[in-house]
PDB file of N, CA, C and O in Angstrom, chain B, residues numbered from 101:
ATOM      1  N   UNK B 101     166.598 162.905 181.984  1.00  0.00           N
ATOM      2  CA  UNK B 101     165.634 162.177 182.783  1.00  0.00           C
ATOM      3  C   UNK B 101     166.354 161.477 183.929  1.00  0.00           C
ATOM      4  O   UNK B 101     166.202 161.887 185.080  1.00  0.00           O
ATOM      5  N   UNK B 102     166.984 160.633 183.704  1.00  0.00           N
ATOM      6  CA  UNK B 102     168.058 159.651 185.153  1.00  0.00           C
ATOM      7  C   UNK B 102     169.054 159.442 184.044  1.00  0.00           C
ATOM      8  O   UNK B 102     169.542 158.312 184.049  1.00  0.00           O
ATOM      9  N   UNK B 103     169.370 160.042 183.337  1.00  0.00           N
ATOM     10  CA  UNK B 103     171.359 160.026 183.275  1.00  0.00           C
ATOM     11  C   UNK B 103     171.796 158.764 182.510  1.00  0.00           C
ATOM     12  O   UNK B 103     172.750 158.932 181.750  1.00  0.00           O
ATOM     13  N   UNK B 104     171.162 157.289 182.590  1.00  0.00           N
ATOM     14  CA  UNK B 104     171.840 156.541 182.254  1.00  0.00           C
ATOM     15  C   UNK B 104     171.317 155.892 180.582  1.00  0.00           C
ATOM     16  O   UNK B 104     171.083 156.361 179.468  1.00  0.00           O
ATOM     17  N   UNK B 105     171.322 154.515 181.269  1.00  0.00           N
ATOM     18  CA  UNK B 105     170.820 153.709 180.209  1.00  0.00           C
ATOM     19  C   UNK B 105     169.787 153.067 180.444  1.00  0.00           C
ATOM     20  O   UNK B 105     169.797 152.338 181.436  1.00  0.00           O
ATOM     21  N   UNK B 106     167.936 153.177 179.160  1.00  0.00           N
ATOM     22  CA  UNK B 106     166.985 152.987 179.069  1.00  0.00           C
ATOM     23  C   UNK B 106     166.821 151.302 178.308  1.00  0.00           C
ATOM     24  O   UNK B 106     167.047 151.298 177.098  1.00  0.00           O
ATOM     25  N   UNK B 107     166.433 149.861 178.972  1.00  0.00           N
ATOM     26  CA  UNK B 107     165.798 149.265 177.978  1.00  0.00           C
ATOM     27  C   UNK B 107     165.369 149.240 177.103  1.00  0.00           C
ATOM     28  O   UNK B 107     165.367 150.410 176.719  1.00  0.00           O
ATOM     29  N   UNK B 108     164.886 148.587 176.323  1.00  0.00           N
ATOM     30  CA  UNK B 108     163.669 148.719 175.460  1.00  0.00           C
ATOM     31  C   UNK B 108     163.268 147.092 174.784  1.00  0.00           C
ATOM     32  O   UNK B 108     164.112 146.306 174.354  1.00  0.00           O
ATOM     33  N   UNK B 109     161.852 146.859 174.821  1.00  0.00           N
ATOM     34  CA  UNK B 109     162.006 145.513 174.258  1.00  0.00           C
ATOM     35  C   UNK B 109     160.246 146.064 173.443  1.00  0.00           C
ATOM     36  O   UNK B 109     159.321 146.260 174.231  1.00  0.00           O
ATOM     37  N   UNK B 110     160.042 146.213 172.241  1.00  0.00           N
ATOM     38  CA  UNK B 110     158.880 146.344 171.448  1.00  0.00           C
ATOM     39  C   UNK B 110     158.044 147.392 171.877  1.00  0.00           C
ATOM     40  O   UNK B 110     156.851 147.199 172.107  1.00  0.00           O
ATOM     41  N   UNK B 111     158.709 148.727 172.028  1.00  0.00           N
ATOM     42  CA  UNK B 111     158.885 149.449 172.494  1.00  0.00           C
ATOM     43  C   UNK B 111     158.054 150.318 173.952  1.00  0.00           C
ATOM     44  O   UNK B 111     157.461 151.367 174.204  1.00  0.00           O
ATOM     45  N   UNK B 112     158.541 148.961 174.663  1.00  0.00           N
ATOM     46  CA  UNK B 112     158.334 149.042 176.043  1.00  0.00           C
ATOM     47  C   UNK B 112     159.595 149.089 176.876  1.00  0.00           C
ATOM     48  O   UNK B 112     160.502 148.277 176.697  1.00  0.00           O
ATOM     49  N   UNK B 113     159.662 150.298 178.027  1.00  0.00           N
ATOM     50  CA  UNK B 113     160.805 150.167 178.898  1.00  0.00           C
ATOM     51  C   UNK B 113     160.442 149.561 180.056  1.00  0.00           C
ATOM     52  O   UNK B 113     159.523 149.685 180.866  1.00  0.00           O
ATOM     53  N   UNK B 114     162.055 148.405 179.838  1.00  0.00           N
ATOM     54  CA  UNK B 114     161.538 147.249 180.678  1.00  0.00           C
ATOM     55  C   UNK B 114     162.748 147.259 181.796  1.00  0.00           C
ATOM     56  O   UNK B 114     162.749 146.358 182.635  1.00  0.00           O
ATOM     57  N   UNK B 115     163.751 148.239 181.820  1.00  0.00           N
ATOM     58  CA  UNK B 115     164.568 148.225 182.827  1.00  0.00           C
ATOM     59  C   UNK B 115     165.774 149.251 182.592  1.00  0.00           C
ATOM     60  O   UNK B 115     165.763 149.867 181.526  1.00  0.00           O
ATOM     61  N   UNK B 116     166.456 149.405 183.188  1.00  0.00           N
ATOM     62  CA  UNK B 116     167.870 150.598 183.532  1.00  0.00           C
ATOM     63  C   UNK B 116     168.917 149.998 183.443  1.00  0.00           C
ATOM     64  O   UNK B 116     168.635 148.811 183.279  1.00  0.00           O
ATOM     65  N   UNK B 117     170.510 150.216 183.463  1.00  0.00           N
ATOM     66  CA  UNK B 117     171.363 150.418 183.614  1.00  0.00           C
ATOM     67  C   UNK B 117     171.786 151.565 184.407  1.00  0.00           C
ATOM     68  O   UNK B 117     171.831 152.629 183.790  1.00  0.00           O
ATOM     69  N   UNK B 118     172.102 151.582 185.626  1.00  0.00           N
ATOM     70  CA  UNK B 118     172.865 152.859 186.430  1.00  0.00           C
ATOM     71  C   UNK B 118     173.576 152.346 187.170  1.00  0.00           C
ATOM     72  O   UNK B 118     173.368 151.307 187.796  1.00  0.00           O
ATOM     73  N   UNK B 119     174.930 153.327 187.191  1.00  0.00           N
ATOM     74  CA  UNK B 119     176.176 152.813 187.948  1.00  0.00           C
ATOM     75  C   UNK B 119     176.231 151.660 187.574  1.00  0.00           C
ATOM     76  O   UNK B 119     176.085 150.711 188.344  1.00  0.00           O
ATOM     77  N   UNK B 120     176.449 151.551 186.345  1.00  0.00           N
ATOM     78  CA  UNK B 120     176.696 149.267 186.083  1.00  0.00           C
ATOM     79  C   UNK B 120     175.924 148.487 187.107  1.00  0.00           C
ATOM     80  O   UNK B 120     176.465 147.604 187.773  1.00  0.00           O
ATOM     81  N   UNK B 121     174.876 148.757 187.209  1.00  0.00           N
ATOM     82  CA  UNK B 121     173.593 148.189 187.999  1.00  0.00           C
ATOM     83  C   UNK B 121     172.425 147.798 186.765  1.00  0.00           C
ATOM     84  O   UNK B 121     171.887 148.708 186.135  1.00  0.00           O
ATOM     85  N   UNK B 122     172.153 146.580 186.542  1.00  0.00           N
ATOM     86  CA  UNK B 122     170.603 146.058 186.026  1.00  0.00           C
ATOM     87  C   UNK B 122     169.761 146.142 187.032  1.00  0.00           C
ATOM     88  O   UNK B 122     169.820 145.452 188.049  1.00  0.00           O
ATOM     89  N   UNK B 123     168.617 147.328 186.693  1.00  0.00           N
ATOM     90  CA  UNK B 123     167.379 147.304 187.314  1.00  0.00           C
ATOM     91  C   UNK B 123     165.938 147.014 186.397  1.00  0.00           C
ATOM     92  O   UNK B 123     165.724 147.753 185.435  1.00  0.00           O
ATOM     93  N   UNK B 124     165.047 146.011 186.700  1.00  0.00           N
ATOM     94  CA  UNK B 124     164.076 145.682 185.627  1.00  0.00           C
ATOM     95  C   UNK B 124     162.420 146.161 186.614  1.00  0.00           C
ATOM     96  O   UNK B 124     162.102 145.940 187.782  1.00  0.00           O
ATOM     97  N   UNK B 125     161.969 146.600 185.915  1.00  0.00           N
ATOM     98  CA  UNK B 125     160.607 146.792 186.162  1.00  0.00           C
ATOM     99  C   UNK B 125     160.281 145.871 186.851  1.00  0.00           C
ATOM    100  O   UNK B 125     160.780 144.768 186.627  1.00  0.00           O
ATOM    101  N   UNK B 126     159.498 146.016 187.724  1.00  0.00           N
ATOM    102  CA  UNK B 126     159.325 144.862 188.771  1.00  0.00           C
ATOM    103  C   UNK B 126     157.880 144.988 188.199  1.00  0.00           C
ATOM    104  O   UNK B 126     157.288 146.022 187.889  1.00  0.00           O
ATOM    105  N   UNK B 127     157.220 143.006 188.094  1.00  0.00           N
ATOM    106  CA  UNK B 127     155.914 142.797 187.639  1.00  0.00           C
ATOM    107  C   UNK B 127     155.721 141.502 188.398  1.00  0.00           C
ATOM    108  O   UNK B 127     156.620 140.693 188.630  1.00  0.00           O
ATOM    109  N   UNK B 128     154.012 141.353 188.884  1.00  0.00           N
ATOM    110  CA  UNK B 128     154.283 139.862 189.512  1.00  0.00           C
ATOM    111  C   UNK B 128     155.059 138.782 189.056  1.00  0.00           C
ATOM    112  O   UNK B 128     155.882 138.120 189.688  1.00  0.00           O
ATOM    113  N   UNK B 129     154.619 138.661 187.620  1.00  0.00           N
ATOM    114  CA  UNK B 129     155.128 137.272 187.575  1.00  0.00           C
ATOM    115  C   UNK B 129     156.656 137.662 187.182  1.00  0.00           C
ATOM    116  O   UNK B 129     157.271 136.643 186.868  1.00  0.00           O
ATOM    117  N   UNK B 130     157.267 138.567 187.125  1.00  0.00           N
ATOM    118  CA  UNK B 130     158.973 138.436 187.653  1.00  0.00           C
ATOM    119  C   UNK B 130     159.161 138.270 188.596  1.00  0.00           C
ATOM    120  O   UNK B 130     159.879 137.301 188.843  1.00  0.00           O
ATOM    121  N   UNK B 131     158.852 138.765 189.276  1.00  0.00           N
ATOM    122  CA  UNK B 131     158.856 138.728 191.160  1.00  0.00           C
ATOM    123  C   UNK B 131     158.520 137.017 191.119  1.00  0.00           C
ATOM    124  O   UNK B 131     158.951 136.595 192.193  1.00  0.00           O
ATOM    125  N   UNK B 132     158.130 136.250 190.594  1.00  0.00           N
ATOM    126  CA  UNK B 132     157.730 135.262 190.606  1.00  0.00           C
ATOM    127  C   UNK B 132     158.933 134.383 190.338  1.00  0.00           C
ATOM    128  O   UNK B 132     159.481 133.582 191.096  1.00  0.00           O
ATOM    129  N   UNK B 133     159.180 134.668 189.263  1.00  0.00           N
ATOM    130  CA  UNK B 133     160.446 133.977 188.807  1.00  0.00           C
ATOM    131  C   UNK B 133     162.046 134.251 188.774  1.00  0.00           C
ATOM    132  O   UNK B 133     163.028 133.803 188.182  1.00  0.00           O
ATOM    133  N   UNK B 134     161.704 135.395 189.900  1.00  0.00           N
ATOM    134  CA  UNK B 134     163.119 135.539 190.373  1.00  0.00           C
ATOM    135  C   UNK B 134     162.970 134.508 191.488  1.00  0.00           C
ATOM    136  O   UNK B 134     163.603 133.467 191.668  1.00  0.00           O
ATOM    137  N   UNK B 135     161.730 135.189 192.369  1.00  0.00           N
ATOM    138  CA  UNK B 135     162.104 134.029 193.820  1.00  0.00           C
ATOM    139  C   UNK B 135     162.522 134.856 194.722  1.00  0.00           C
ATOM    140  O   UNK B 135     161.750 135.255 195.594  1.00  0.00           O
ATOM    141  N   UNK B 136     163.761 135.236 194.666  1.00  0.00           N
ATOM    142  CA  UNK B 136     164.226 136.076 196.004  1.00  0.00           C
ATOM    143  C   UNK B 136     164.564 137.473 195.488  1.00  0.00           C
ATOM    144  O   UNK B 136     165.736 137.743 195.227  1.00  0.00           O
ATOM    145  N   UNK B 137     163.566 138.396 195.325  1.00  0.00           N
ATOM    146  CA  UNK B 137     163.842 139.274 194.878  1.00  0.00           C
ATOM    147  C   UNK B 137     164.559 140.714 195.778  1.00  0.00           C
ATOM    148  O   UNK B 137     164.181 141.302 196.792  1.00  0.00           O
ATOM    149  N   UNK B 138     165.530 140.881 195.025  1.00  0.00           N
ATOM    150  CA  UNK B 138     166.182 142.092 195.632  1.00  0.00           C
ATOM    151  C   UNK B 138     165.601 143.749 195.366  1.00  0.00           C
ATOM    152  O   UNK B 138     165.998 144.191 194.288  1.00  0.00           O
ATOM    153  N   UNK B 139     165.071 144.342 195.859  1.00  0.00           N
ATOM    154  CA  UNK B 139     164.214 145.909 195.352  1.00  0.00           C
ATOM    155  C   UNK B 139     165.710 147.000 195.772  1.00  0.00           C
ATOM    156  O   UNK B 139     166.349 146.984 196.824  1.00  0.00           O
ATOM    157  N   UNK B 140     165.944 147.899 194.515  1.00  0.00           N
ATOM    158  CA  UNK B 140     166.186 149.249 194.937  1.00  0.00           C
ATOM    159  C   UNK B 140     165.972 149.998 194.426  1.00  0.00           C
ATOM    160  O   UNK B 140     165.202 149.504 193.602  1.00  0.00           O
ATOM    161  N   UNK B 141     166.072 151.353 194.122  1.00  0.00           N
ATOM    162  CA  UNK B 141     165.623 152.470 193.346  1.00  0.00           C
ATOM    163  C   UNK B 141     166.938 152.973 192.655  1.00  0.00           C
ATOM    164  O   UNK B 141     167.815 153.531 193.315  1.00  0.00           O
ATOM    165  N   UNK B 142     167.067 152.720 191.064  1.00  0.00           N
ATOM    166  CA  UNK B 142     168.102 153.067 189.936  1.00  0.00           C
ATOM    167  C   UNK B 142     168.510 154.507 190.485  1.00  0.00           C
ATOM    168  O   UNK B 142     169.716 154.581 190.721  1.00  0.00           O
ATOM    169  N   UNK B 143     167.949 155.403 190.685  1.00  0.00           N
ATOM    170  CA  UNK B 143     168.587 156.444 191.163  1.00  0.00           C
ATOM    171  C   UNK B 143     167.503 157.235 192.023  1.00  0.00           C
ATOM    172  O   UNK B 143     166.307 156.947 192.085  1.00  0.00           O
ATOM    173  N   UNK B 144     168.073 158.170 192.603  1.00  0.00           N
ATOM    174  CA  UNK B 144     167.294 159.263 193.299  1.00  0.00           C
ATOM    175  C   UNK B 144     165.877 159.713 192.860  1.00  0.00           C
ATOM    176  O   UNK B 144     165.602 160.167 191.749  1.00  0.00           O
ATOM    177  N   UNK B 145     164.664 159.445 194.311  1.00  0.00           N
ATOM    178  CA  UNK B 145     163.229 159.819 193.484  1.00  0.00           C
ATOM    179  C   UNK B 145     162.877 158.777 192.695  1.00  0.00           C
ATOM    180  O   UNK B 145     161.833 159.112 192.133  1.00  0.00           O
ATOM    181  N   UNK B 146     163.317 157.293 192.233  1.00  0.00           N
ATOM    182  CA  UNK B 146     162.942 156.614 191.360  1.00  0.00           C
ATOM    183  C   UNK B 146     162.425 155.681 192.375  1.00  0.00           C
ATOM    184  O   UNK B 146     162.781 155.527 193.543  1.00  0.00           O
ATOM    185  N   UNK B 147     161.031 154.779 191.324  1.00  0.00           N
ATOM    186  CA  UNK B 147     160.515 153.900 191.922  1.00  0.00           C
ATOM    187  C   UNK B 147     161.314 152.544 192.132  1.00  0.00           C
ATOM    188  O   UNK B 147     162.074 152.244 191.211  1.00  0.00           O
ATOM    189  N   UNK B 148     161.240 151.602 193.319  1.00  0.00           N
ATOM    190  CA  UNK B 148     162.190 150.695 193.177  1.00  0.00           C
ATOM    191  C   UNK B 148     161.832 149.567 192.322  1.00  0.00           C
ATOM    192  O   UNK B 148     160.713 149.136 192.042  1.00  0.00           O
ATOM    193  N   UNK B 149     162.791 149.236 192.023  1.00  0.00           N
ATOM    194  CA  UNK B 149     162.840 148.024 190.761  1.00  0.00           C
ATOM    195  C   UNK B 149     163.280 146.455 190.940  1.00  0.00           C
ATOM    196  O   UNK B 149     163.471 146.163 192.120  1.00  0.00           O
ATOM    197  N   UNK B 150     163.394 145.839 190.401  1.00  0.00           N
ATOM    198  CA  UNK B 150     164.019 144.658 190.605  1.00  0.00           C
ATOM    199  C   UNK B 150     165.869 144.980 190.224  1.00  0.00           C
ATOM    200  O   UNK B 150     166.252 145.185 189.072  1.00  0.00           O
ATOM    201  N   UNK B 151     166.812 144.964 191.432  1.00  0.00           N
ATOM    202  CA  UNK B 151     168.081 144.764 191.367  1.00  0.00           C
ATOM    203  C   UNK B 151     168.406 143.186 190.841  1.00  0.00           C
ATOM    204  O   UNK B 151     168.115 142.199 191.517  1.00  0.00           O
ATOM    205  N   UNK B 152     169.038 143.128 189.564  1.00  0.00           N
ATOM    206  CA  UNK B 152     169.852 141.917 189.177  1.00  0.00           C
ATOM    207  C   UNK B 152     170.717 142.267 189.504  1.00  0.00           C
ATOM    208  O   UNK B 152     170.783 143.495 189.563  1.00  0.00           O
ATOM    209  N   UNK B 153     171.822 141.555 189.887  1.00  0.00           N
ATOM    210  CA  UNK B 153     173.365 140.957 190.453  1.00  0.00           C
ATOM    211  C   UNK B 153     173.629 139.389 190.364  1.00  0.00           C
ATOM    212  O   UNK B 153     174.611 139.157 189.660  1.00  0.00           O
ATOM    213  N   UNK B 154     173.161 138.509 190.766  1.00  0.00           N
ATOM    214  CA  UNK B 154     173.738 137.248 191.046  1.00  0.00           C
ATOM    215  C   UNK B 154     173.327 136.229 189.496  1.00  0.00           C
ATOM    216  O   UNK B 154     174.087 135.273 189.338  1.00  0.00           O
ATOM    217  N   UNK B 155     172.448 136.364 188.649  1.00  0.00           N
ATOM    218  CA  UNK B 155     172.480 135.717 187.536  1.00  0.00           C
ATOM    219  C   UNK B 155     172.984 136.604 186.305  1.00  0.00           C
ATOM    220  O   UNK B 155     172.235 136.453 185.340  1.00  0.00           O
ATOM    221  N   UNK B 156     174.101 137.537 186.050  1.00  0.00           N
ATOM    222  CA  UNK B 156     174.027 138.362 185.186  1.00  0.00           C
ATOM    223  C   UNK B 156     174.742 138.111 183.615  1.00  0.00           C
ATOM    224  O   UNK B 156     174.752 138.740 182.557  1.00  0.00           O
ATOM    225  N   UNK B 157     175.335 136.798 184.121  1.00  0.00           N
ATOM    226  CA  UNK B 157     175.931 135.883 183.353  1.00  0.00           C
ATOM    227  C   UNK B 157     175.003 134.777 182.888  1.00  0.00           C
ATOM    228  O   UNK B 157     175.648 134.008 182.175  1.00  0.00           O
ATOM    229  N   UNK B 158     173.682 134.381 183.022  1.00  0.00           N
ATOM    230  CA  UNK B 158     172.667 133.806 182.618  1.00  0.00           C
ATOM    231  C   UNK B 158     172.413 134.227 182.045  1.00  0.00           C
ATOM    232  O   UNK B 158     171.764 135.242 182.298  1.00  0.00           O
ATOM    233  N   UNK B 159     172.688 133.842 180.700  1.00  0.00           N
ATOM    234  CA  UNK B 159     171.640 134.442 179.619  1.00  0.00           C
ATOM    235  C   UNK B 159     170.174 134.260 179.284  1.00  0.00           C
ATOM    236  O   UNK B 159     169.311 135.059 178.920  1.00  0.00           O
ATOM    237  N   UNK B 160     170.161 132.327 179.635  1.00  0.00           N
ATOM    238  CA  UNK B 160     168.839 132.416 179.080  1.00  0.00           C
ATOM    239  C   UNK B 160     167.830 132.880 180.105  1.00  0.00           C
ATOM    240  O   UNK B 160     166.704 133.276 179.802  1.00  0.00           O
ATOM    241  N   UNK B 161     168.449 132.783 181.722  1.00  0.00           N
ATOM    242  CA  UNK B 161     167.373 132.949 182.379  1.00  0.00           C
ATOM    243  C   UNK B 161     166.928 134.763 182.671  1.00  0.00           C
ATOM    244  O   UNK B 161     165.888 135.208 183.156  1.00  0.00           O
ATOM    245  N   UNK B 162     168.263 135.582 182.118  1.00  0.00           N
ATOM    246  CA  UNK B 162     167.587 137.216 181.889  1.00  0.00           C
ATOM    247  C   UNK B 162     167.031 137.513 180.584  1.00  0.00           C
ATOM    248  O   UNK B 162     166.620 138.602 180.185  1.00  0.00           O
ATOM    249  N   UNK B 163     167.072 136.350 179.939  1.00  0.00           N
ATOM    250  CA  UNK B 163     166.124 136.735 178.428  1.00  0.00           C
ATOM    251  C   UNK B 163     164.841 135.988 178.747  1.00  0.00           C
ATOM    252  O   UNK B 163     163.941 136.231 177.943  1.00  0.00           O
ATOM    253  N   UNK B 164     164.450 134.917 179.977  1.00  0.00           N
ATOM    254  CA  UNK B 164     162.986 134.446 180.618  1.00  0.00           C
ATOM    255  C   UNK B 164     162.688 135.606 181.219  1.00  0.00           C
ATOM    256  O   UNK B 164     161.551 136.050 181.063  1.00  0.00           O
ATOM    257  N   UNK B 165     163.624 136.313 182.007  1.00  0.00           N
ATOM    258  CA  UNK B 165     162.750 137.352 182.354  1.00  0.00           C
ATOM    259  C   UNK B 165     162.587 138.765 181.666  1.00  0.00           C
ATOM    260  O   UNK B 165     162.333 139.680 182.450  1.00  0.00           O
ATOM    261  N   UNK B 166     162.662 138.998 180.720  1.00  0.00           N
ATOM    262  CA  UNK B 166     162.667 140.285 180.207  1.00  0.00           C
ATOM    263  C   UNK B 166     161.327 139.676 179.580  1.00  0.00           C
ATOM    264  O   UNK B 166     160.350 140.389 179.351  1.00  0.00           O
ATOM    265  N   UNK B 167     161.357 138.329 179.324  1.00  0.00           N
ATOM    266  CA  UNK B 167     160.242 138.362 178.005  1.00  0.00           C
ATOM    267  C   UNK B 167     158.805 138.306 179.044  1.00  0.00           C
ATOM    268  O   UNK B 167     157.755 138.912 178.832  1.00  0.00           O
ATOM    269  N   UNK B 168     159.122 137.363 180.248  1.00  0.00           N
ATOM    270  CA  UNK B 168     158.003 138.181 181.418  1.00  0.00           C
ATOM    271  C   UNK B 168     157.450 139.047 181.542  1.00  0.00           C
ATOM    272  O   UNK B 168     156.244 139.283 181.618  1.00  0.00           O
ATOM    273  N   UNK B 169     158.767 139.919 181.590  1.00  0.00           N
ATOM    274  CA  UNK B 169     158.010 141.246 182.314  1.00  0.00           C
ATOM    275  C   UNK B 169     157.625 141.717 181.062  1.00  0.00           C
ATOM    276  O   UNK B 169     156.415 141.906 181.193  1.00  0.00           O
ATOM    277  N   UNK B 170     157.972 142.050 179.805  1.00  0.00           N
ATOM    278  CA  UNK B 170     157.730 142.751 178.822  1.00  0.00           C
ATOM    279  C   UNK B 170     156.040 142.061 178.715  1.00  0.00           C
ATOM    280  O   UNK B 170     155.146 142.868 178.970  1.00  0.00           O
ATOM    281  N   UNK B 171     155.729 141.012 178.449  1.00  0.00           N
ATOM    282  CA  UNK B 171     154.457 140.427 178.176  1.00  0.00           C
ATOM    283  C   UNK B 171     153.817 141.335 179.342  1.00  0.00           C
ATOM    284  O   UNK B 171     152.857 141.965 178.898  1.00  0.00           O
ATOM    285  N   UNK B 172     154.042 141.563 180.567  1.00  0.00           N
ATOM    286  CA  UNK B 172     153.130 142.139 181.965  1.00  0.00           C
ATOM    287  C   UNK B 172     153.032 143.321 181.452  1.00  0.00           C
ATOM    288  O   UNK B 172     151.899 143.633 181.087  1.00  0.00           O
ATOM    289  N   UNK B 173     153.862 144.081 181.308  1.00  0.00           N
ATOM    290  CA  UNK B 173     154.265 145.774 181.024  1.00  0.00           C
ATOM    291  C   UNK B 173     152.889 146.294 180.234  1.00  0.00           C
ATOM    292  O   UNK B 173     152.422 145.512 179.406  1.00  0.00           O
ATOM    293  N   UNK B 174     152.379 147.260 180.392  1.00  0.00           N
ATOM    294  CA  UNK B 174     150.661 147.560 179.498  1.00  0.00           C
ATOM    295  C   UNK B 174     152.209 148.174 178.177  1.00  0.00           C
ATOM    296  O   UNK B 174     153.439 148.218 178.215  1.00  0.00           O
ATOM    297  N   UNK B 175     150.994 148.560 177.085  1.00  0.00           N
ATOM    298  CA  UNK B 175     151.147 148.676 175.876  1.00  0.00           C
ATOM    299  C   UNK B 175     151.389 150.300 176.244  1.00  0.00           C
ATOM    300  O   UNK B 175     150.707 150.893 177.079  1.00  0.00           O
ATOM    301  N   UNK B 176     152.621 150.992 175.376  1.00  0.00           N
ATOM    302  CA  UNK B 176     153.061 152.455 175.650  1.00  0.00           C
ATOM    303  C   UNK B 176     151.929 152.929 175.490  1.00  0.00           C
ATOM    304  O   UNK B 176     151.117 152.125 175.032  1.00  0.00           O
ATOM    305  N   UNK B 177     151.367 154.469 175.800  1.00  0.00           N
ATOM    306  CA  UNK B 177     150.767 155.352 175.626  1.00  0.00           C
ATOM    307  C   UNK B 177     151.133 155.901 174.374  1.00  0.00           C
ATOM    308  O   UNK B 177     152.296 156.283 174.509  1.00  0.00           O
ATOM    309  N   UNK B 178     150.628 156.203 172.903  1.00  0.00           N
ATOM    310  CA  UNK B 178     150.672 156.655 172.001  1.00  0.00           C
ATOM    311  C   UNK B 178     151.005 158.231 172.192  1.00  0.00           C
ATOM    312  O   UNK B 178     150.339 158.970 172.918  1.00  0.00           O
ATOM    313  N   UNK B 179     152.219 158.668 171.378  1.00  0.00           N
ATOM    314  CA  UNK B 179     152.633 160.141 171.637  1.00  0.00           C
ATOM    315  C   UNK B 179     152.013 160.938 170.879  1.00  0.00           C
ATOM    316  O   UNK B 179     151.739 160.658 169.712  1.00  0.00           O
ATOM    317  N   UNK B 180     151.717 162.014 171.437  1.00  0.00           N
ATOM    318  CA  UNK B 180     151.163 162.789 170.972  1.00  0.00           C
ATOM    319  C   UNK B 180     151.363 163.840 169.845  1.00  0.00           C
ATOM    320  O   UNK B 180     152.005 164.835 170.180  1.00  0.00           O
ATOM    321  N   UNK B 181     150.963 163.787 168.698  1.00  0.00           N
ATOM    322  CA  UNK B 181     151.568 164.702 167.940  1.00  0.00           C
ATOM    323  C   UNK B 181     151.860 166.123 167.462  1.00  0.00           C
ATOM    324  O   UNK B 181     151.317 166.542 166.440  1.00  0.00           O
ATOM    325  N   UNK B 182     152.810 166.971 168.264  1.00  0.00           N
ATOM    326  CA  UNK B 182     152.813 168.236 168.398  1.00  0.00           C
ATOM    327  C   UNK B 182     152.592 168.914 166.899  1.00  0.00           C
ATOM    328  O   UNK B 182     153.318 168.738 165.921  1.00  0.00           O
ATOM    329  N   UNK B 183     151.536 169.640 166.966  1.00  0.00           N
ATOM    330  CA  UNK B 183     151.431 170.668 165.848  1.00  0.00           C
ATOM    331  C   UNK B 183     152.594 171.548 165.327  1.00  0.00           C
ATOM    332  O   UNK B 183     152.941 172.163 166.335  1.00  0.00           O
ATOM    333  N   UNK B 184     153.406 171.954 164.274  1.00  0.00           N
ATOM    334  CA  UNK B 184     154.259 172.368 163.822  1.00  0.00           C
ATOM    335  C   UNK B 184     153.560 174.064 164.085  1.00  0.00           C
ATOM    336  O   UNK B 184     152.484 174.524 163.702  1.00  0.00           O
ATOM    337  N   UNK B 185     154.535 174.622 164.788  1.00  0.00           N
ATOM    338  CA  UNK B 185     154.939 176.165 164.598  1.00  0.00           C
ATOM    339  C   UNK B 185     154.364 176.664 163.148  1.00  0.00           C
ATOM    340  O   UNK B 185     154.804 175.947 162.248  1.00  0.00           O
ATOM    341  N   UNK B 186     153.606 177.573 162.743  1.00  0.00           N
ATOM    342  CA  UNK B 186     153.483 178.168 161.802  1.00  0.00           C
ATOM    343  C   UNK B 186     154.104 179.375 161.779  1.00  0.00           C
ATOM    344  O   UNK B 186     153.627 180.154 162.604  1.00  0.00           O
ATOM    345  N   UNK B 187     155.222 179.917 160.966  1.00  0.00           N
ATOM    346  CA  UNK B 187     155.882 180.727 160.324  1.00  0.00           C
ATOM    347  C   UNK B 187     155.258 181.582 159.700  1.00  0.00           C
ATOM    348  O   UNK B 187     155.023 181.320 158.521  1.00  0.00           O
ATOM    349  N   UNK B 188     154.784 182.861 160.245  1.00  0.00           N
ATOM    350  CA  UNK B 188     154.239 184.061 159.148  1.00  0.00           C
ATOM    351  C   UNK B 188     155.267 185.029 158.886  1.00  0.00           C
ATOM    352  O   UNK B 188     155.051 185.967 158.118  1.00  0.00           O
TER     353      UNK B 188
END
């Protein structure tokens, strides 16, 4: 899919790892509580995201925002369950 590394918080993806880059789903109220938000796109063809860099050593304030955005994020789409191959 993009190569790297997928979030996950209750099993919602809430942001990337690429090239040792934190990118988080961008949602109003993150955008809110970043303040000055930085946008780029984790990789090629991808939608842009919220770039972290300057608090990455904050813990509590990237665990305020994960729990943000995760609360914004809609609820996954339930997968679908592929019918098993029947063997004659």
């Amino acid at each position: 899919m993009f190569g790297e590394c997928g979030l996950y918080f209750d099993n919602k993806l809430f942001g990337l790892v690429c090239d040792n880059k934190l990118f988080i789903k961008p949602t109003q109220s993150g955008r809110k509580y970043i303040n000055e938000v930085v946008e780029a796109s984790p990789y090629p063809g991808a939608k842009p995201s919220f770039l972290i860099e300057e608090k990455l050593d904050d813990r509590e304030w990237l665990r305020k925002l994960v729990e943000i955005t995760v609360n914004e994020l809609p609820e996954p789409k339930p997968k679908k369950i592929k019918p098993k191959n029947k063997v004659r």
